[in-house]
Structure formats: C-alpha cells, structure tokens
C-alpha positions as CSV (number, residue, x, y, z in Angstrom):
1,X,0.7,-36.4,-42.0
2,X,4.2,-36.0,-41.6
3,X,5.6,-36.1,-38.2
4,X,7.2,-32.9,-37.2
5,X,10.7,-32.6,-37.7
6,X,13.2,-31.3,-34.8
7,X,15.1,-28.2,-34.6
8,X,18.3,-28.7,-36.0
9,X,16.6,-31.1,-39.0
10,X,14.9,-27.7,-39.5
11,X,17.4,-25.9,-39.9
12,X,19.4,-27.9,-42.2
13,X,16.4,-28.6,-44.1
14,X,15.9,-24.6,-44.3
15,X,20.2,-23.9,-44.9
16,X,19.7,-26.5,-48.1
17,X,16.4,-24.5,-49.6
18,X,17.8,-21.6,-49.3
19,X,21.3,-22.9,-51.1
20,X,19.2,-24.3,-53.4
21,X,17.6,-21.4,-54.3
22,X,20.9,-19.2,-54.4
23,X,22.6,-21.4,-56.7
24,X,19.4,-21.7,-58.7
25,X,19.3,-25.5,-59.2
26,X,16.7,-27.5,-61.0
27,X,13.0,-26.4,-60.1
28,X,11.5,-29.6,-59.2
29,X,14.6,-30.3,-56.7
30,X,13.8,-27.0,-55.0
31,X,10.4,-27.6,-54.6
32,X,10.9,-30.7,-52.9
33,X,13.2,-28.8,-50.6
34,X,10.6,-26.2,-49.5
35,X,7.3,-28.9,-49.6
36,X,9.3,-31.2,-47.3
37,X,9.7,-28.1,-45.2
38,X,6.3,-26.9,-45.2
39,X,5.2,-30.5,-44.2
40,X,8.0,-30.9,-41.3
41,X,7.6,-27.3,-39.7
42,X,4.9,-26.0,-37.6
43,X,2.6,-24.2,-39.0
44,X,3.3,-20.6,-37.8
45,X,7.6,-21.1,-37.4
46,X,9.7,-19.0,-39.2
47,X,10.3,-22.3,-41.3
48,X,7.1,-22.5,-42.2
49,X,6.8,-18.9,-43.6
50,X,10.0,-19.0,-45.2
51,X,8.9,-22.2,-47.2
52,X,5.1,-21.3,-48.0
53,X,6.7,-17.9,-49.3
54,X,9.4,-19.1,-51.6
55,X,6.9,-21.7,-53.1
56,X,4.4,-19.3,-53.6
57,X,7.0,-17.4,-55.6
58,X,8.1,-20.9,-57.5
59,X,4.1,-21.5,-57.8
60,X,2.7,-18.0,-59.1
61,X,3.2,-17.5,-63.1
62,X,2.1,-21.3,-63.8
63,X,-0.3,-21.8,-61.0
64,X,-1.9,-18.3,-59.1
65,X,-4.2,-20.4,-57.6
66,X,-1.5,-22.7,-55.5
67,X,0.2,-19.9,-54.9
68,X,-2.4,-18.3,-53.2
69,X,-3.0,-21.3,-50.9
70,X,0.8,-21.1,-49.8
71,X,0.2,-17.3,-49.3
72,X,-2.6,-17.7,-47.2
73,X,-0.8,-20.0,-44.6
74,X,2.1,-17.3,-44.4
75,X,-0.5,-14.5,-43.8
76,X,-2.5,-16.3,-41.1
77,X,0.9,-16.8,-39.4
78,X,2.7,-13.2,-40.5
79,X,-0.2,-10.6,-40.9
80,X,2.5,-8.3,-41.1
81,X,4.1,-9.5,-44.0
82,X,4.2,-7.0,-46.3
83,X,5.6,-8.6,-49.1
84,X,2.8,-11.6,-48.8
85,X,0.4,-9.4,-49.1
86,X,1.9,-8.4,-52.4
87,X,2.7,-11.9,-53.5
88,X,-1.5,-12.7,-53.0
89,X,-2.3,-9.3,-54.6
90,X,-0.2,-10.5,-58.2
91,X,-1.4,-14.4,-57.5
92,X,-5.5,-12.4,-57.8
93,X,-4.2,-10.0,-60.7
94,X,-3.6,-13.4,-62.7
95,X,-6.8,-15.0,-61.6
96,X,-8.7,-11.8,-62.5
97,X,-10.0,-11.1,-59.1
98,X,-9.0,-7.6,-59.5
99,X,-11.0,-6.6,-56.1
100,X,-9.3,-8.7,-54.5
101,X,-6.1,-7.8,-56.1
102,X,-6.6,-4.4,-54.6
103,X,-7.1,-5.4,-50.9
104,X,-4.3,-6.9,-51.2
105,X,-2.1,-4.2,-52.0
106,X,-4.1,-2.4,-50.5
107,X,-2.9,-4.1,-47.2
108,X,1.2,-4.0,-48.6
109,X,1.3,-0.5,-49.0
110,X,-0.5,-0.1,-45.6
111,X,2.0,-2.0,-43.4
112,X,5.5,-0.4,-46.2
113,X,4.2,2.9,-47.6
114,X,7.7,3.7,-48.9
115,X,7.4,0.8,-51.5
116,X,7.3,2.4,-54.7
117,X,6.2,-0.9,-56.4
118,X,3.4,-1.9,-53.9
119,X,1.7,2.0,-55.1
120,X,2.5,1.3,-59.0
121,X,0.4,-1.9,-58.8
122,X,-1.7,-0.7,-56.5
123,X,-2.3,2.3,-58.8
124,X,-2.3,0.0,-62.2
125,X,-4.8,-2.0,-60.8
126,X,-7.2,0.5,-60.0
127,X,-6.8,2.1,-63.5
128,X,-6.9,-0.5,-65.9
129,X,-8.8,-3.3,-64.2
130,X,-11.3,-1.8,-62.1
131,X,-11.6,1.8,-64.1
132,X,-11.0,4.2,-61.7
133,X,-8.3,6.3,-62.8
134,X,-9.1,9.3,-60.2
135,X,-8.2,6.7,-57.6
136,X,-5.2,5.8,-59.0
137,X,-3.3,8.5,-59.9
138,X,-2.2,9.3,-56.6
139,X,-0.3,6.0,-56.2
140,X,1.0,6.2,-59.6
141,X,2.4,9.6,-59.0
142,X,4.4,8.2,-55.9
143,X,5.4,5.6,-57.8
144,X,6.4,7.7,-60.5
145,X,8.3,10.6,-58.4
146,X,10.0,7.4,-56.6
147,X,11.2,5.5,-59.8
148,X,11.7,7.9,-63.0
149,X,13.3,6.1,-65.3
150,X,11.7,2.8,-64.8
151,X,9.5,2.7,-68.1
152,X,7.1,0.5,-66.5
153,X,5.8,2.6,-63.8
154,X,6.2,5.8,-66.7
155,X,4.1,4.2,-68.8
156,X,1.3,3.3,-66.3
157,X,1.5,7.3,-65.1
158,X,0.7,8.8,-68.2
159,X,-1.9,6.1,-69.1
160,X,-3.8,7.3,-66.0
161,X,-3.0,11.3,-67.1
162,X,-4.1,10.7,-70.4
163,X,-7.4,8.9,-68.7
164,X,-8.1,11.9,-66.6
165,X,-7.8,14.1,-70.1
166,X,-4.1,15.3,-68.5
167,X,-2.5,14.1,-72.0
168,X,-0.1,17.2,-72.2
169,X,1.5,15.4,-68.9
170,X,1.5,12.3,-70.2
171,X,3.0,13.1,-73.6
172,X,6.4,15.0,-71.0
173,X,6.9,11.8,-69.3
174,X,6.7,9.7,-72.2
175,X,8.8,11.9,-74.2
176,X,11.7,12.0,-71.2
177,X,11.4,8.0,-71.7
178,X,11.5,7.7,-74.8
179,X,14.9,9.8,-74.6
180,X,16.0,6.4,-73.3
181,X,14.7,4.1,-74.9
182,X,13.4,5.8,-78.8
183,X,12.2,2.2,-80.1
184,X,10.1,1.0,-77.5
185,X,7.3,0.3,-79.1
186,X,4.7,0.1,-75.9
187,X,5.8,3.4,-75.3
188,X,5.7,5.2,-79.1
189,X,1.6,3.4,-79.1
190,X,1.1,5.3,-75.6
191,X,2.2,8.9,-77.1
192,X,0.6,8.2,-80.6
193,X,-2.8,7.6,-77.6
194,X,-2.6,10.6,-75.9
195,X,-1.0,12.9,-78.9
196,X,-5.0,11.6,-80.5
197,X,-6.3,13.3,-77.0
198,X,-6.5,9.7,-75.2
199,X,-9.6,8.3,-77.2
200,X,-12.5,6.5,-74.9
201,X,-12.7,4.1,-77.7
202,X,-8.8,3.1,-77.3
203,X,-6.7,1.8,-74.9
204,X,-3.3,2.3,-73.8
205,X,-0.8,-0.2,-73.1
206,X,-1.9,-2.5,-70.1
207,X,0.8,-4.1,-67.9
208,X,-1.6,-6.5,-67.0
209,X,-2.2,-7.8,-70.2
210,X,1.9,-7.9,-71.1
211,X,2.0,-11.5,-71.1
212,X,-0.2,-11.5,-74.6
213,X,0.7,-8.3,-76.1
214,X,3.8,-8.1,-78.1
215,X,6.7,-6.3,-76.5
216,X,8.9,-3.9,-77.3
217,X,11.8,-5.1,-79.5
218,X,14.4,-6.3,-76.8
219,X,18.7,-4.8,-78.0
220,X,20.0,-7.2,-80.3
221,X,22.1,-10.1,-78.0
222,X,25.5,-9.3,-79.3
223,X,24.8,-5.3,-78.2
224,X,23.4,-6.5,-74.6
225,X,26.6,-8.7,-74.2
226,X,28.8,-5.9,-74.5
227,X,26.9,-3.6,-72.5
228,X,26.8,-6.2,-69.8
229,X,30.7,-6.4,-69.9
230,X,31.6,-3.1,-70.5
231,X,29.3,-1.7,-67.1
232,X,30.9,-4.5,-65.2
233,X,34.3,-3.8,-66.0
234,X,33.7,-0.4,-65.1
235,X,32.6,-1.2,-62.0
236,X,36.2,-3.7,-61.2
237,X,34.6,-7.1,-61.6
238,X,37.1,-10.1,-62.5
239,X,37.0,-11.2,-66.0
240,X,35.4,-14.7,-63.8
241,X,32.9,-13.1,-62.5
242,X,31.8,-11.0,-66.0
243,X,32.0,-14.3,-67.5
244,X,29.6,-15.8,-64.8
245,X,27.0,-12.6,-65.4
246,X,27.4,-13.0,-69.3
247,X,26.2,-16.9,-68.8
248,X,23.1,-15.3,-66.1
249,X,21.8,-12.7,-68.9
250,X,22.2,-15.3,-71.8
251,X,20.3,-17.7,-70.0
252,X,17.7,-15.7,-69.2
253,X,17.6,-13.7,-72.1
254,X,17.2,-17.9,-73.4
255,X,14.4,-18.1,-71.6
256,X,11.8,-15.0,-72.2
257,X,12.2,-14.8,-76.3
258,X,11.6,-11.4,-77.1
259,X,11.5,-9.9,-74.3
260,X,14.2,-9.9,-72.3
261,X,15.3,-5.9,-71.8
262,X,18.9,-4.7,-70.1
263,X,18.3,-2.1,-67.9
264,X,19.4,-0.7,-64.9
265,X,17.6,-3.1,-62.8
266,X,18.1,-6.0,-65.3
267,X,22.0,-5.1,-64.8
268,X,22.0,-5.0,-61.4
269,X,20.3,-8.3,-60.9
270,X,22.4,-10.3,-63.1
271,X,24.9,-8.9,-61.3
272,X,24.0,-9.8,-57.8
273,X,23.1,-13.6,-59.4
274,X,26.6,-13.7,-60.9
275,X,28.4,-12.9,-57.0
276,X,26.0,-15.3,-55.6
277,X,26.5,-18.3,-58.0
278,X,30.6,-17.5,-57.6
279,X,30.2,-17.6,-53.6
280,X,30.8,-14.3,-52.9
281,X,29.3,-12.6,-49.7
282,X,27.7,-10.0,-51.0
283,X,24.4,-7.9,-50.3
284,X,21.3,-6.6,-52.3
285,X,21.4,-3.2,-50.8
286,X,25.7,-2.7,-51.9
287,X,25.2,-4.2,-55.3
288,X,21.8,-1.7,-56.0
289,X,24.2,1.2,-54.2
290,X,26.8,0.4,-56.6
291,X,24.3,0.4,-60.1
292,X,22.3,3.7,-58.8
293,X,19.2,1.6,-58.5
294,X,17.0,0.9,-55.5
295,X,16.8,-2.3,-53.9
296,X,13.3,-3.2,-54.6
297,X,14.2,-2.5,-58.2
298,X,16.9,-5.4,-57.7
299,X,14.9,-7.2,-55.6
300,X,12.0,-7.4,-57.7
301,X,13.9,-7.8,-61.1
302,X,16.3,-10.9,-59.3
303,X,12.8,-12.4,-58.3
304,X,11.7,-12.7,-61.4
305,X,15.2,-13.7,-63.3
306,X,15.6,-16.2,-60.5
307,X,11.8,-17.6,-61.4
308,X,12.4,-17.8,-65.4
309,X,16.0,-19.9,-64.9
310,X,14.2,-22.4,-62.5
311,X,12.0,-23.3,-65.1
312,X,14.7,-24.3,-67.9
C-alpha cells in the first residue's frame, strides 16, 4: 500500500488533476493523476471523493463495473452526494441492474428534488426497463415541465403517455418538438407509435438502448460550423476564442460519428470548454445564463463532451 501522502503533496496532486482535466489532456495521463490520488489520500478526505468521483466518470461508458467500485468508496464517505448516487444509478443502467438503477436515483432525487435529470432517468428507468409506466409518469412530467425543449426528456414523456393510452398527449409534445427539429428521426418513429394508438406489440424509442439504435441524422458539419460561429459572435466572443469552440465541436463531433447534435446544451458546453482551454475565469452557472439553458443541462452535456475527447 502506498504510504499516505501529506497535505500540501495533496493538494498539488489534486490542483494537477483537476488542470488536467480542464485542459482535457490525454486520458491515461489523467488517470494516473486521480489513481495516484485515490492511493495517497485517506479514504474519506475531500481528496479522496474528488478522485474516486472523477474516475468513476473517466471509468463509466467502457467499464460500469469499475466505476461503480469508485462510486461506492465516495458514497461510504459522502452519503450525501447527490450526484454519486446518480453516477452509480447510470454505472447499473449499463450493467442492466435496472432495480438497482432505480435505488439509486431513487436516493439522487431524494437528497436534490429540483434536478430535472435525476426525475427523467428516474422516470425512464421505471418505464422502459422495469415496466411501470404509472410510476413513472410523475417524474417524467417534472422532468418535462422543467426542461421543454430538450428532445430527450420529450421523447421519454410521451413514450410513457402513449403507454398509459394518453397518445393524444403524446402526439402535442412530439409535434411542438418536432417544430424544432422536423428530421429527427427517433422522434418521427415515436409519433408514427402513438398516431397507430401506441401498439403493445411495439416499442417506442428507448434511451437506454441509444447506444445500438441508429440516431437521428446529426446537421451536416459545414451547417453546425456556422451555427456555432454565428451564436458566438452574437454573444461578443473573440474570433480566438470562436476559433478555439469551432476546434471543441469538430473534435467531438470526430469522435461520436453520427451522432453528434448542436443544441442548446451542445452550444453551451463547447462554449464553456472553449473559455476553459483559453484560461479564462469563467463559470458554469454565467455561461448557461448567457445560452438560456440551465446548468445541469451544461453540466451534464460538458460531462459527457469532456468524456468522448479523453478518449481520442
């Protein structure tokens, strides 16, 4: 075992993780960061959680099962950690241990009811994994009433309408988001499903289950490039820092073939990435303010942006 490390080796080990992690360097060299952390911290210390977190994030597409083992040290130690919780309810999800799954957000939207996103999984997973759509719907609905446009948590709403044989709901919301986005093709299968009367025998569009299903065609590069320029103008950013977002979005865009989608949240991320990567001193809760999104809409779409560039 390694010996533990004193305070201020702490502490810089923590200020070079975290560094690491802003300026999205290599995967493996971040990793090593946060491992050497976890090893040199007490188990417990704010150290500790910090590293057993962010490599439960690293850890959780590829390996759910490592993941949870980091999550489980940060939850002994932080009960309370709301975002944890959520972390070991998705790490489940991918194992298919959808009960377990549910405790889990169960326990996240428990200890941060407000959380739109903890309720939309919460809600999904109820619906499509474990069948109980009755259940769900409530959670849905607040995720729904919370987040509008996002097309995700749309989706998963009317699903659960069209379950409970409440397709004339279903088919509004769809229609009001497909107002926004006409060729999403998730979304034109889930009103040709409840337009039929939601057939027993058929199945709408799983989120679960996006990772093998074939997504929605993303806009054509050339057309997200200008989009991405043309909001950021608007909002006063230096030609630098455009330049710097352009490079985020390409790269990522690089890295999820096919599915890679420019919305509001998308915008806002690549965004905050862009400040970060040029130095600039800037926060999640301004740069959502500024793009009229929330912050666990950028939080959760930087996340998971920040996860797909480690891996290249």
């Amino acid at each position: 075992m390694t010996a533990a490390g004193t305070g201020d080796e702490l502490n810089t080990l923590r200020i070079r993780a975290e560094q690491a992690l802003q300026r999205d360097l290599p995967k493996d060299h971040v990793r090593g960061l946060l491992e050497t952390l976890v090893e040199r911290a007490v188990e417990g210390s704010p150290e500790a959680c910090f590293a057993n977190r962010h490599l439960a994030e690293m850890l959780l597409e590829d390996s759910p099962w490592r993941a949870a083992l980091h999550l489980r040290r940060l939850l002994k130690s932080c009960p309370e950690d709301d975002a944890g919780h959520a972390l070991m309810g998705l790490s489940q999800a991918l194992q298919a241990n959808y009960r377990m799954a549910v405790s889990s957000f169960r326990r996240a939207v428990a200890i941060s009811p407000a959380n739109p996103w903890y309720h939309h999984n919460l809600g999904h997973l109820l619906d499509v994994a474990l069948s109980r759509p009755q259940d769900a719907v409530a959670h849905l609905q607040r995720a729904f009433r919370a987040q509008p446009s996002q097309e995700e948590v749309g989706a998963s709403f009317a699903q659960c309408l069209g379950r409970l044989g409440r397709c004339a709901e279903g088919i509004e919301i769809v229609g009001a988001l497909l107002q926004r986005h006409p060729r999403h093709a998730e979304l034109l299968a889930l009103k040709g499903w409840l337009e039929r009367g939601a057939p027993a025998g058929a199945r709408g569009p799983s989120v679960l289950a996006k990772a093998q299903s074939k997504r929605a065609r993303p806009e054509p590069s050339a057309d997200a490039r200008a989009t991405l320029r043309a909001h950021l103008a608007k909002l006063g950013r230096s030609p630098a820092h455009v330049d710097e977002a352009v490079a985020v979005w390409e790269s990522y865009e690089a890295s999820v073939p096919g599915e890679a989608s420019l919305d509001g949240a998308t915008l806002a991320a690549v965004d905050y990435l862009a400040a970060r990567r040029s130095g600039q001193r800037v926060t999640q809760k301004h740069v959502a303010a500024e793009h009229g999104v929330t912050v666990n809409a950028l939080a959760t779409r930087h996340s998971k942006i920040r996860l797909r560039l480690m891996k290249r």
